[in-house]
C-alpha positions as CSV (number, residue, x, y, z in Angstrom):
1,X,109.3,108.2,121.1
2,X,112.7,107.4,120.1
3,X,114.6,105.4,117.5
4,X,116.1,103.8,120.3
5,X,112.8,102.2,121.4
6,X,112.1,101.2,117.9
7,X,115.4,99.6,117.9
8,X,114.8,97.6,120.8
9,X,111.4,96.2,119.3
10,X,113.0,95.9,115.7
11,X,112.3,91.8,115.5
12,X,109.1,92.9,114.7
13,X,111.4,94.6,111.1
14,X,113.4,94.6,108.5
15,X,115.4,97.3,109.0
16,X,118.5,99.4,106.7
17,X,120.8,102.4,107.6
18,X,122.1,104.4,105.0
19,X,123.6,107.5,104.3
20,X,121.2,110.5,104.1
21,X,121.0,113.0,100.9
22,X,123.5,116.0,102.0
23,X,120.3,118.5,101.4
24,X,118.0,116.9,104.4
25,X,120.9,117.6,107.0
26,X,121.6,120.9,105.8
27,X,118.2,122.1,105.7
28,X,117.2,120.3,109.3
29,X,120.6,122.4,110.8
30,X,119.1,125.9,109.2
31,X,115.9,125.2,110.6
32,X,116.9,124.4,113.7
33,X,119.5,127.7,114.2
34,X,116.6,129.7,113.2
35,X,114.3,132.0,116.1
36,X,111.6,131.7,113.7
37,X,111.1,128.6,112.6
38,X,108.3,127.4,110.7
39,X,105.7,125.0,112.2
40,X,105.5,123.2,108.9
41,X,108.9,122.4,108.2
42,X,108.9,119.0,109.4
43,X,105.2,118.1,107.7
44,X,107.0,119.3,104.4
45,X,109.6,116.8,104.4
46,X,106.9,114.1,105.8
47,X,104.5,114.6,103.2
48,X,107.1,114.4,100.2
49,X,108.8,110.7,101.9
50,X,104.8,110.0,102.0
51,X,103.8,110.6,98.8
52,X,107.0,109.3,96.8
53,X,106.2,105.8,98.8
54,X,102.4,106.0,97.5
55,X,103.7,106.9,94.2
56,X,106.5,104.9,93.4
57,X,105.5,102.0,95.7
58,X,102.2,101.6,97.3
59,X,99.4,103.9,97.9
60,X,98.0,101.9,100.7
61,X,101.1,101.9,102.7
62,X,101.0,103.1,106.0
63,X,103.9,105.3,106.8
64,X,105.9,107.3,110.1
65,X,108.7,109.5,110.1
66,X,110.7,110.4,112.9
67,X,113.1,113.2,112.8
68,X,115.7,113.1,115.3
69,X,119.5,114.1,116.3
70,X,121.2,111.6,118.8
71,X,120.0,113.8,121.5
72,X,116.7,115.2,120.8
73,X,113.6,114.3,118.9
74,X,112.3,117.4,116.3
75,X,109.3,115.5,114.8
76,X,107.6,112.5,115.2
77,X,104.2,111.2,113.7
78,X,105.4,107.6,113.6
79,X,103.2,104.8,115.3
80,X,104.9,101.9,116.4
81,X,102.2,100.0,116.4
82,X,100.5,100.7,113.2
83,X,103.3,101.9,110.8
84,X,104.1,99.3,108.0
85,X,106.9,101.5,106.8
86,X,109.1,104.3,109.2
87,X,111.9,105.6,108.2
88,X,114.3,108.0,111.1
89,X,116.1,110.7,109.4
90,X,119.1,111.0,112.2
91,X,120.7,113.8,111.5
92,X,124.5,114.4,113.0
93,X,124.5,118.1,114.3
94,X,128.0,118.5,113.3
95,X,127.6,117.3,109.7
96,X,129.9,113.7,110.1
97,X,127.5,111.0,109.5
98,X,124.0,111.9,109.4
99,X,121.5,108.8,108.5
100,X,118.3,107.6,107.2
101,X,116.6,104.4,109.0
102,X,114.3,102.8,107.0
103,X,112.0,100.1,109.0
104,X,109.8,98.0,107.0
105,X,107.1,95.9,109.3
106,X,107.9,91.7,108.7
107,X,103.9,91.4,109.1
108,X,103.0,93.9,106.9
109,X,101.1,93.5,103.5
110,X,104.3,95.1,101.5
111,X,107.8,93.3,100.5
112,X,110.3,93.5,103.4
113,X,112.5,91.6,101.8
114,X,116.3,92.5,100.8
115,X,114.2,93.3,96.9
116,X,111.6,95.4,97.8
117,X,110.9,98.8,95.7
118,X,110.9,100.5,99.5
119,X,114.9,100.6,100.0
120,X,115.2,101.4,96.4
121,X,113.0,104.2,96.8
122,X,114.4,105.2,99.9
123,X,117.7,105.2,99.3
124,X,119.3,108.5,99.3
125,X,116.3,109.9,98.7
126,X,116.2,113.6,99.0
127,X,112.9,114.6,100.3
128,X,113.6,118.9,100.5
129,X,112.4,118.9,96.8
């Protein structure tokens, strides 16, 4: 599934763009030139946006991440439905403007407000390390 679609159902979050760390881009372009790319790379950067959220925020959150280019998904275990937090790393192929979309669920048992830890956590984050 898309960020589009998630966009067009976003009155059901809170949503924030900002700019992504310069490492994630980088690393998604490598990976992606390679002929042998590694099945893992993707859960590698999932599991570290994961487990920063359970440690610095909330382990009961319920978290998706979408990796995606304009034109093609990589890696998606995001549920729509479910989530409370997803966050889209949308990374620009040609290194301009690549972004991180952070969606927090209005319903959801965390803070989706303009002060919650999660955009503070999120921001920038680099999650290759």
């Amino acid at each position: 599934m898309s960020y589009r679609v998630l966009l067009q159902n976003k009155a059901e979050f809170e949503a924030k763009i900002c700019g992504m760390h310069a490492n994630i881009a980088q690393a998604v372009r490598e990976h992606n030139r390679q002929e042998d790319r590694d099945p893992h790379f993707f859960d590698a950067l999932v599991e570290n946006i994961v487990s920063m959220l359970h440690k610095n925020v909330d382990k009961k959150l319920s978290v998706g991440v979408m990796v995606s280019s304009p034109f093609a998904n990589y890696h998606s275990d995001a549920d729509f439905d479910t989530n409370d937090v997803i966050v889209n790393l949308l990374i620009d192929n040609i290194d301009i403007d690549s972004k991180m979309m952070t969606f927090i669920r209005k319903n959801a048992s965390v803070d989706s407000s303009e002060n919650s830890p999660i955009w503070s956590a999120l921001y920038r984050y680099d999650c290759t390390k």
